[in-house]
C-alpha positions in Angstrom: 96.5 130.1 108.0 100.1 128.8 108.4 100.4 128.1 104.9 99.2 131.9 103.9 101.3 133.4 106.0 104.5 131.8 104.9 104.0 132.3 101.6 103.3 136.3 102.4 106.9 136.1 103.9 108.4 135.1 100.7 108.8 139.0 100.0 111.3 139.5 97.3 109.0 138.5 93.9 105.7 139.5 95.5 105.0 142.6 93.8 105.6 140.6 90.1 103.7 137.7 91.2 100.4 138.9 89.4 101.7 140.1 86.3 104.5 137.8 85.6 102.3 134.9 87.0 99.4 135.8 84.2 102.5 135.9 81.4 104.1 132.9 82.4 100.9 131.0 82.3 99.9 132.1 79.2 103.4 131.3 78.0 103.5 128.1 78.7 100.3 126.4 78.6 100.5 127.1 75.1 103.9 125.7 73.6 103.2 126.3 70.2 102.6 129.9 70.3 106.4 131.2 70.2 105.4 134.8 70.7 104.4 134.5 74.0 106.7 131.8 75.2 109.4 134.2 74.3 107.9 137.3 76.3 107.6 134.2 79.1 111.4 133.7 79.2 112.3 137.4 78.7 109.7 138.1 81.4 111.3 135.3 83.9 114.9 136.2 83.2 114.1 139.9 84.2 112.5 138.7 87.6 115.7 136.3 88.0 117.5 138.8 87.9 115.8 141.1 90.1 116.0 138.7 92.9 119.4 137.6 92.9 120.7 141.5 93.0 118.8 141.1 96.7 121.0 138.1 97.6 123.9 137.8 99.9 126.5 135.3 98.5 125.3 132.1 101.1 122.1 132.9 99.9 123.5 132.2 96.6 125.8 129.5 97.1 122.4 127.4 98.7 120.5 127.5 95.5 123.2 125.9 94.0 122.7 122.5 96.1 120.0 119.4 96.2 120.2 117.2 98.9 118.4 114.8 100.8 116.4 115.2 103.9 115.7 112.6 106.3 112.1 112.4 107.7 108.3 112.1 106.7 107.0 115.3 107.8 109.1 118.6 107.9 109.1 118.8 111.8 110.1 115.2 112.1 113.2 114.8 114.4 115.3 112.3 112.8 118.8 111.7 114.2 119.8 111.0 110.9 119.5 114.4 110.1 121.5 115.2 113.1 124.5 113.0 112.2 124.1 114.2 108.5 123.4 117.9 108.7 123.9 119.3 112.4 120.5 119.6 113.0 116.9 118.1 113.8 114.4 118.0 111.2 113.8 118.6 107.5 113.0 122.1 107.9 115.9 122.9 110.0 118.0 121.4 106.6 116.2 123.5 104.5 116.8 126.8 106.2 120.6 126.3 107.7 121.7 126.1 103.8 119.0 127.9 102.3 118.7 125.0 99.9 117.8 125.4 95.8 116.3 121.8 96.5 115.5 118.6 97.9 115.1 115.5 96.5 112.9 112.4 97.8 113.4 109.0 98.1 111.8 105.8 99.4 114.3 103.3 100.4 116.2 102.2 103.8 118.7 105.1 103.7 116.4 108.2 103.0 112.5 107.4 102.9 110.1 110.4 102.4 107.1 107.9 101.2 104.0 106.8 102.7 100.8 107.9 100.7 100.3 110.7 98.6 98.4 113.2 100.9 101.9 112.3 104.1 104.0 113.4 101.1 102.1 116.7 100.1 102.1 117.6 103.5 105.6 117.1 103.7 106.5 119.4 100.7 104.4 121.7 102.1 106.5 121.5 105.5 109.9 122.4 103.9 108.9 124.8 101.3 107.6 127.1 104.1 110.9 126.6 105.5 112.5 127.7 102.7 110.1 130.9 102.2 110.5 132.0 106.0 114.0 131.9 105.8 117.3 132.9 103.9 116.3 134.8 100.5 112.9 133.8 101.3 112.8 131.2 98.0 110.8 128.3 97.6 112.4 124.4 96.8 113.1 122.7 94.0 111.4 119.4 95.1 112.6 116.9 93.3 112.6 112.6 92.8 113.6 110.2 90.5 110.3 109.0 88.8 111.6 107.5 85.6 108.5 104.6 86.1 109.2 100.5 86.4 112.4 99.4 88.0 112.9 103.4 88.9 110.0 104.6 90.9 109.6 106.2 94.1 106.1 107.1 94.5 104.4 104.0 94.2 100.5 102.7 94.5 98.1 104.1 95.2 100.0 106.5 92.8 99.9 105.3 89.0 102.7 103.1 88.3 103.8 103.1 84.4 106.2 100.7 83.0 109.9 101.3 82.3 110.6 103.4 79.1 111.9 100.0 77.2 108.3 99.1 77.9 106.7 102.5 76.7 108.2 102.3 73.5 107.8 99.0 72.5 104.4 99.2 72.2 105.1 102.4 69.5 103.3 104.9 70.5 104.9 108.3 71.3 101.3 109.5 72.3 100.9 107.3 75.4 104.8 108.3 76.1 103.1 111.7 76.3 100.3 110.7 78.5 102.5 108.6 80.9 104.4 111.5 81.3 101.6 113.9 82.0 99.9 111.7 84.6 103.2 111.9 86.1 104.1 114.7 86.2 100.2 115.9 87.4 100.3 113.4 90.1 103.9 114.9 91.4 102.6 118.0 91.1 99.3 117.2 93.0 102.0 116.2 95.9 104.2 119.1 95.7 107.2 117.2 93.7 107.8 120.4 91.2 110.9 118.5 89.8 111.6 114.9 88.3 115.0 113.8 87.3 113.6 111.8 83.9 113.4 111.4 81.3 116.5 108.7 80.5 117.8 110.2 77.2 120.8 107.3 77.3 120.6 105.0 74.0 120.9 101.4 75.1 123.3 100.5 72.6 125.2 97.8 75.1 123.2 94.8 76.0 125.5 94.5 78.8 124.8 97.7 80.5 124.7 97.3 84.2 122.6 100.5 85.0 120.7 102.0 82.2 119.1 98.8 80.4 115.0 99.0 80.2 115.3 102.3 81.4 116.6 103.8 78.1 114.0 103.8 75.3 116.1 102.1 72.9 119.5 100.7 71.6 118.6 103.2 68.5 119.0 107.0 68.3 116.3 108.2 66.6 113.3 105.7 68.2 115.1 107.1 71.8 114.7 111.0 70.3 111.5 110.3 69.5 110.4 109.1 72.8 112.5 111.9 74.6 110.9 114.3 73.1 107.2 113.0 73.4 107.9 112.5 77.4 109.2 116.3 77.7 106.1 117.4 76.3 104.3 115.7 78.9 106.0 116.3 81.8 106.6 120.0 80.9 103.9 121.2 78.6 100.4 119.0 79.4 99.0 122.2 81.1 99.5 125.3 83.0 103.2 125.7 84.9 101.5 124.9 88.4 100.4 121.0 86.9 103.4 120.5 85.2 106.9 119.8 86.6 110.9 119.9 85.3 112.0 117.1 83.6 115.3 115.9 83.2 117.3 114.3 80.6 119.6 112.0 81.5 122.7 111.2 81.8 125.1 113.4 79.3 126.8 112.7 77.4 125.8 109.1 77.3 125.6 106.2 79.6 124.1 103.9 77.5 127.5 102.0 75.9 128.8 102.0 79.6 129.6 98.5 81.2 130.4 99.6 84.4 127.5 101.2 87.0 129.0 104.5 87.8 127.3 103.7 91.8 130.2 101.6 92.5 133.0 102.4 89.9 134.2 105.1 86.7 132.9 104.0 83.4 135.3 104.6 80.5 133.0 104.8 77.0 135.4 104.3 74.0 133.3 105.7 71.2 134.8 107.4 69.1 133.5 111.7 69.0 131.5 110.4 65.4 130.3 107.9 67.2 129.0 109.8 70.5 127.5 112.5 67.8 125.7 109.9 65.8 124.8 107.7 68.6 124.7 109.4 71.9 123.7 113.0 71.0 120.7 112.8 69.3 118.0 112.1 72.1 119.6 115.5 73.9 119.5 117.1 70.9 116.2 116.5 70.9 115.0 117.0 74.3 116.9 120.5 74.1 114.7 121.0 71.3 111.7 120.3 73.3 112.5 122.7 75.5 114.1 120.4 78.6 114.4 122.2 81.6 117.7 120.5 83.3 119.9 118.0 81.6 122.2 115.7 84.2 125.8 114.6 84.0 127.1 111.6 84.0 129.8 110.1 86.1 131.5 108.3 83.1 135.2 109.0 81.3 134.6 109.8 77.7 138.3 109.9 76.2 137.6 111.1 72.7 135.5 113.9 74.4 138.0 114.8 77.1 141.3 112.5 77.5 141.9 114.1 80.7 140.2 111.5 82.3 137.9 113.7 84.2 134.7 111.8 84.7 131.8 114.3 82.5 130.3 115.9 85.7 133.6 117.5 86.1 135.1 118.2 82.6 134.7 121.5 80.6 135.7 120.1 77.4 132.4 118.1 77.9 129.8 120.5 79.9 130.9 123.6 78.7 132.4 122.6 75.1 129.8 119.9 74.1 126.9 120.6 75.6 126.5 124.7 75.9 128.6 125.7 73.5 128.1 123.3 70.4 124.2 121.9 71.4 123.1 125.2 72.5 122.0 124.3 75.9 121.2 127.5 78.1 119.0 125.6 80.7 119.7 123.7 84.2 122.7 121.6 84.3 122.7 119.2 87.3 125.0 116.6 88.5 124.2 113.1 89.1 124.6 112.4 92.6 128.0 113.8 93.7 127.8 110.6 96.8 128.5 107.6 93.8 131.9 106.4 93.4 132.2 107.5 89.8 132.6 111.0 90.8 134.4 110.7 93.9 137.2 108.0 92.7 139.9 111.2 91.8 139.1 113.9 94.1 138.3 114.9 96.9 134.7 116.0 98.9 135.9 119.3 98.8 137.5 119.5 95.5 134.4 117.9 93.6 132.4 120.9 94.2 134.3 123.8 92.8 135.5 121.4 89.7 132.3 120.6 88.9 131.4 125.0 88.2 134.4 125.5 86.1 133.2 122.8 84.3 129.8 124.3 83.5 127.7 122.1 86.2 124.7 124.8 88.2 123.5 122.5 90.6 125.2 119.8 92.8 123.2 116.9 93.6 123.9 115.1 96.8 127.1 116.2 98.1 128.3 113.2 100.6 129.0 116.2 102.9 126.8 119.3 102.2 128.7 121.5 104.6 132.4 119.8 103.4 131.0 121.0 99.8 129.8 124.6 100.5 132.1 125.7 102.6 134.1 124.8 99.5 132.2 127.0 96.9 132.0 129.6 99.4 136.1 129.8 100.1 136.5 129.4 96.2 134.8 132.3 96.1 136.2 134.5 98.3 139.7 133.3 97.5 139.1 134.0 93.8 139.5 130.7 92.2 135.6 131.0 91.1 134.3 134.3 90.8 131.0 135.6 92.3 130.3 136.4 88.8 130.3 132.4 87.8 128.2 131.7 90.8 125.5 134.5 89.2 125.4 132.9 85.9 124.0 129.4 87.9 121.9 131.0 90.4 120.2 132.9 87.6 119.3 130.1 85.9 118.3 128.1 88.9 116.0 130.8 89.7 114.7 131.4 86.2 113.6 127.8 86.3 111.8 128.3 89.0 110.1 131.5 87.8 109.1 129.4 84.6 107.7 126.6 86.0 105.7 128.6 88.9 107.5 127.4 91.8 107.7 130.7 93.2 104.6 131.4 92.9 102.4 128.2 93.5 105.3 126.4 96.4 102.2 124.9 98.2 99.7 122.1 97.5 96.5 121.3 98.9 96.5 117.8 100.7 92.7 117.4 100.5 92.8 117.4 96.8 95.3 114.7 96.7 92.8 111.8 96.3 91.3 113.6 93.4 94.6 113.9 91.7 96.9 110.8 92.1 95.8 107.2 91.3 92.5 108.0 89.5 90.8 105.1 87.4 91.7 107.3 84.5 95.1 107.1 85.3 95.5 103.6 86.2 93.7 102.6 82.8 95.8 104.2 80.9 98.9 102.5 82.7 97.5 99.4 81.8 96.9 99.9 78.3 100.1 101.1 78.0 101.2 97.6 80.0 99.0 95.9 77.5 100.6 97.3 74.5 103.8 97.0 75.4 104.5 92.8 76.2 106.3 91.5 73.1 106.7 88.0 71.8 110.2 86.8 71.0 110.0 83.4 70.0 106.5 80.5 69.6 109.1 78.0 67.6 107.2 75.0 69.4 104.1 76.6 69.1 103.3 76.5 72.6 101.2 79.9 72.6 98.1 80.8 72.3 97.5 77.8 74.2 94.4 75.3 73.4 92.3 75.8 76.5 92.5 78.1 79.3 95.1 75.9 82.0 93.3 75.4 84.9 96.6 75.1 87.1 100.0 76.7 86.7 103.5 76.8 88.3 105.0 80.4 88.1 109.0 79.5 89.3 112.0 81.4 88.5 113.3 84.5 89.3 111.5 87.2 91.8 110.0 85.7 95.1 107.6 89.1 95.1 107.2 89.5 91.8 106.3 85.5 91.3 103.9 85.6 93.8 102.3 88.5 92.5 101.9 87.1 88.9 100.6 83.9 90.5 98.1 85.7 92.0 97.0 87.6 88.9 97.4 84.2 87.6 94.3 82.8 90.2 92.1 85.9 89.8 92.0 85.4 86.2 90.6 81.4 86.7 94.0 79.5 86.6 94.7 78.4 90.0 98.6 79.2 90.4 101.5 78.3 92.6 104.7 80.3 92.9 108.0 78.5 93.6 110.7 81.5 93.5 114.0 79.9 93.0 116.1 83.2 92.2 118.7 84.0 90.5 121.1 81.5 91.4 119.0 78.3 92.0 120.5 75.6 93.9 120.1 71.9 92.6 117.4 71.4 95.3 115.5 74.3 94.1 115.6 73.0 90.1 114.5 69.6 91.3 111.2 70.9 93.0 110.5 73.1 90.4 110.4 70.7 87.6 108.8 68.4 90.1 106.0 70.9 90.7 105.9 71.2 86.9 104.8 67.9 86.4 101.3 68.8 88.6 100.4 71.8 86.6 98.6 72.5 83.4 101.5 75.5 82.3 104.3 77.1 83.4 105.7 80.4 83.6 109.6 80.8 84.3 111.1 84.2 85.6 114.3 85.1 84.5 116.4 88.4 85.2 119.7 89.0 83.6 120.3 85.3 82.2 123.7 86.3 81.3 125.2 87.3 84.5 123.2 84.3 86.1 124.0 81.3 84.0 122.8 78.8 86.5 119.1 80.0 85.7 119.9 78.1 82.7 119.5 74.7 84.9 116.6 75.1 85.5 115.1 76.3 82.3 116.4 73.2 81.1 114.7 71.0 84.0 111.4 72.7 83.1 112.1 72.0 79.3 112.7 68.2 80.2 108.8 67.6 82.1 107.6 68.1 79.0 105.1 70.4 79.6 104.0 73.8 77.8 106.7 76.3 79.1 106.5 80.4 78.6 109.8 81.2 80.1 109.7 85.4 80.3 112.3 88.0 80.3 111.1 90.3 83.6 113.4 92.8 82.9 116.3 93.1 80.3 115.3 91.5 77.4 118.4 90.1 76.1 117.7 87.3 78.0 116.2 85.3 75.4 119.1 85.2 73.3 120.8 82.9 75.4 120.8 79.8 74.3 118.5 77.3 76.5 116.2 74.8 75.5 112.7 77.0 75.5 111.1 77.5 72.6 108.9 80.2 73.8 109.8 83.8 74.9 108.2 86.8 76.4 109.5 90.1 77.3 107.9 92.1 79.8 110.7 95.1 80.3 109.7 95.1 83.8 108.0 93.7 86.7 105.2 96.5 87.9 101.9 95.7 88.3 100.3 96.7 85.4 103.2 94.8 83.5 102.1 91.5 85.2 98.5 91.9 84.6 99.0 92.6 80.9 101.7 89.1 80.7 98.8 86.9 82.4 96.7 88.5 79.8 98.8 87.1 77.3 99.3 83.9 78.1 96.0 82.9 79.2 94.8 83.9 75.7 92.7 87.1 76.9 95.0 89.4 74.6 97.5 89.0 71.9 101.3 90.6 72.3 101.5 93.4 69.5 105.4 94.5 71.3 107.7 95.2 69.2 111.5 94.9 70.3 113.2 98.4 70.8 116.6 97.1 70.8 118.5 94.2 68.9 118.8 91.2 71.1 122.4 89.9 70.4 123.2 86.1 70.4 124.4 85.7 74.0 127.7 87.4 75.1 128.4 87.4 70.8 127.4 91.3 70.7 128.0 90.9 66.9 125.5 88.6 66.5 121.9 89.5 66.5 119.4 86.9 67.2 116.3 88.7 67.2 116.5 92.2 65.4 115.0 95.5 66.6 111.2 96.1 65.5 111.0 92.4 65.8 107.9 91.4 67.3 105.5 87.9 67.2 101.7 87.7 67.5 99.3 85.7 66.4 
């Protein structure tokens, strides 16, 4: 009953809810009619607008920010929150800002995650906070669920690989299905908003951030996977199954070589180059219909020479991206706590640059109430006009009309288990896992080996991760040992490895960014020298095997999840043949001029 009666307190859109919810299902459950997708936009834009002529200007202001809550449960007293908001709980968060949105996450600093059914009852928690208070409108309620290396709903949720993975295996169908079961399963918890798709093009193997989570170092194989994710996560259903998606980060991290967490990337494309390389996978999301597009923190010169990092330049949010792509949907900020956005101004300055620029919602402002106090004396002082802050809230809340957020806010919690983690879903990560391992070089011939090993060493990088595949490793019939040596292996740590080697039938070797961590090269060397059959694997980046080194035999996995793991044992015990094919060129080393292995490349046997 607690649920019903907060949602009868969200007053304003009640007396649309029944028509406009029948026309905006109709709408969008079927994309490919135009005729009533138009009449669902029209339809939303007229409710929009109905509700923000009921709102005072806080009210407004409110649904311009996404932060962070601390806590597992809405009514959870964190002193976190006190020390970061003022106040108690989650809820208390959500209704002293009246908040367009939250986002989750799941590490040291803010974790929301336990199980599926904790975090449904969680959304549930501080959307009826948000439709018992303020202008009575339910939360965005966002995460970052890109899948691989970025997840924050983990098992028993399904897990997919990174998007390098995805589309090496070629198949913009199962880049739709990975995103529908993710977006259902967000759904299912009450996560109505996921900040992915990664629209950035790879194009430098050096990239400290973006890497396997781009589809590709090519334009048009990223578009195409862009695109085919957007469909899932936006169109797989009605608007209540489905949630935002998110293309990431304009106007283009991928050439960046710094990670715009700790410091301000400067691209030097030339603007030929940003159209022909950077442009087209937003180009095509916004053809797809993408409902929210996020900034980057990086300097573009050629774009803007003001130096101004993207998230706070006109020339670049305004100019580029509404005026000459078209784009009339969400734009959102990357986080506004990184470095890359905070290195030239001010707390309080970031938030009012960033609307003039073109930005509608700020993302994690180190000091929400630093930030809107700052909007709201902007505002009232003139330098932006209540007039600016309409054209953002509009869109905020036309979003939300659209994708049913204010009128589905809650979830059920006893159909959790139904939804999230179903054999159906987990088989179709694995396939995807299966599909998407790729063999790089077999020069000695060392796989498919002879006979299933009865022993094996797994060693290199990952203590976690090398115990896990060890284990898959035993459950499969080959009894394995895992001997993590890291990153940066000491002399001690090579010598046991290869002295383990010499006990063991085969051996798998771990490596993770090979060129930032040249001593992994000892020991792939020491392993090389026992003699035995060696499968060194790329975990993540897959540059890695163009370094040189003495293997002759290289996998790439693109990632280290589960499902990724199980499909590699898979592989080298024989079971299944690689079919991956390489979605990036893999350069000779640090020569970026030099390609080793080309894109599309791809062994099997």
């Amino acid at each position: 009953m607690k649920t019903r009666s907060a949602y009868h307190r969200f007053r304003r859109p009640h007396a649309l809810a029944l028509p406009l919810a029948g026309i905006l299902a109709i709408g969008l459950a079927s994309p490919a009619t135009a005729a009533p997708q138009v009449n669902a936009d029209a339809q939303a834009t007229a409710a929009a607008r109905q509700m923000l002529r009921g709102m005072s200007l806080p009210e407004k202001v409110g649904q311009l920010f996404v932060t962070w809550v601390n806590g597992k449960s809405a009514d959870e007293v964190n002193p976190q929150n006190r020390i970061d908001f003022g106040v108690d709980t989650p809820a208390q968060v959500v209704q002293r800002y009246h908040l367009g949105g939250v986002i989750y996450f799941n590490n040291d600093s803010h974790d929301n995650f336990d199980d599926p059914v904790q975090v449904a009852k969680l959304s549930n928690g501080v959307q009826r906070a948000a439709v018992s208070s303020g202008a009575h409108i339910p939360l965005q309620v966002g995460t970052d669920q890109e899948g691989g290396t970025v997840t924050r709903m983990g098992s028993p949720a399904t897990e997919f690989p990174n998007a390098m993975a995805i589309s090496a295996g070629r198949s913009t169908d199962r880049a739709t299905a990975a995103a529908t079961i993710l977006g259902h399963e967000l759904r299912a918890v009450g996560i109505n908003q996921d900040y992915a798709p990664d629209a950035d093009v790879n194009s430098n193997p050096a990239n400290p951030v973006i890497g396997v989570r781009s589809f590709s170092g090519r334009p048009d194989l990223a578009s195409q996977y862009v695109a085919a994710e957007v469909k899932g996560f936006q169109n797989s259903g009605r608007p209540t199954d489905t949630v935002s998606s998110t293309a990431k980060h304009f106007p283009g991290h991928g050439d960046a070589a710094t990670d715009s967490h700790t410091g301000l990337p400067r691209i030097d494309r030339t603007e030929q180059q940003w159209r022909d390389i950077d442009v087209p996978p937003f180009k095509a999301a916004i053809k797809a219909g993408i409902d929210s597009i996020m900034s980057a923190h990086i300097q573009f010169p050629s774009l803007d020479p003001s130096g101004e990092p993207a998230t706070l330049s006109k020339p670049i949010l305004t100019g580029k991206l509404r005026d000459e792509l078209g784009y009339q949907g969400v734009v959102i900020t990357d986080s506004l706590m990184m470095d890359g956005v905070r290195e030239r101004h001010s707390d309080a300055e970031i938030p009012v640059l960033a609307l003039k620029a073109g930005v509608d919602q700020l993302l994690m402002p180190a000091h929400l109430d630093v930030a809107i106090d700052s909007v709201l004396n902007a505002v009232r002082s003139g330098e932006l006009t209540e007039r600016r802050i309409d054209e953002s809230v509009l869109r905020v809340l036309k979003l939300k009309f659209k994708r049913g957020i204010m009128f589905s806010p809650f979830v059920n919690p006893a159909k959790v288990a139904s939804r999230v983690g179903t054999p159906e879903h987990l088989a179709t990560a694995q396939d995807i896992a299966d599909r998407s391992i790729t063999a790089i070089a077999n020069d000695a011939g060392v796989l498919p080996l002879k006979q299933k090993p009865s022993t094996a060493l797994v060693t290199g990088w990952g203590e976690s991760t090398g115990k896990a595949l060890a284990a898959r490793f035993t459950a499969h019939g080959t009894k394995a040992t895992a001997l993590p040596t890291g990153q940066t292996p000491t002399a001690d740590q090579v010598a046991q490895a290869a002295a383990a080697a010499k006990n063991v039938d085969v051996v798998v070797v771990l490596t993770n960014n090979l060129g930032g961590f040249p001593l992994q090269g000892n020991l792939l060397k020491a392993l090389a020298d026992t003699g035995k059959p060696v499968v060194a694997v790329a975990s993540q980046i897959p540059y890695d095997a163009g370094y040189a080194n003495p293997i002759p035999t290289w996998l790439a996995t693109y990632g280290y999840i589960a499902p990724s793991l199980e499909a590699l044992t898979k592989v080298v015990l024989g079971e299944t043949k690689p079919t991956g094919k390489l979605p990036v060129d893999i350069p000779a080393g640090a020569d970026v001029h030099t390609v080793k292995y080309p894109f599309g490349h791809g062994l099997t046997w």
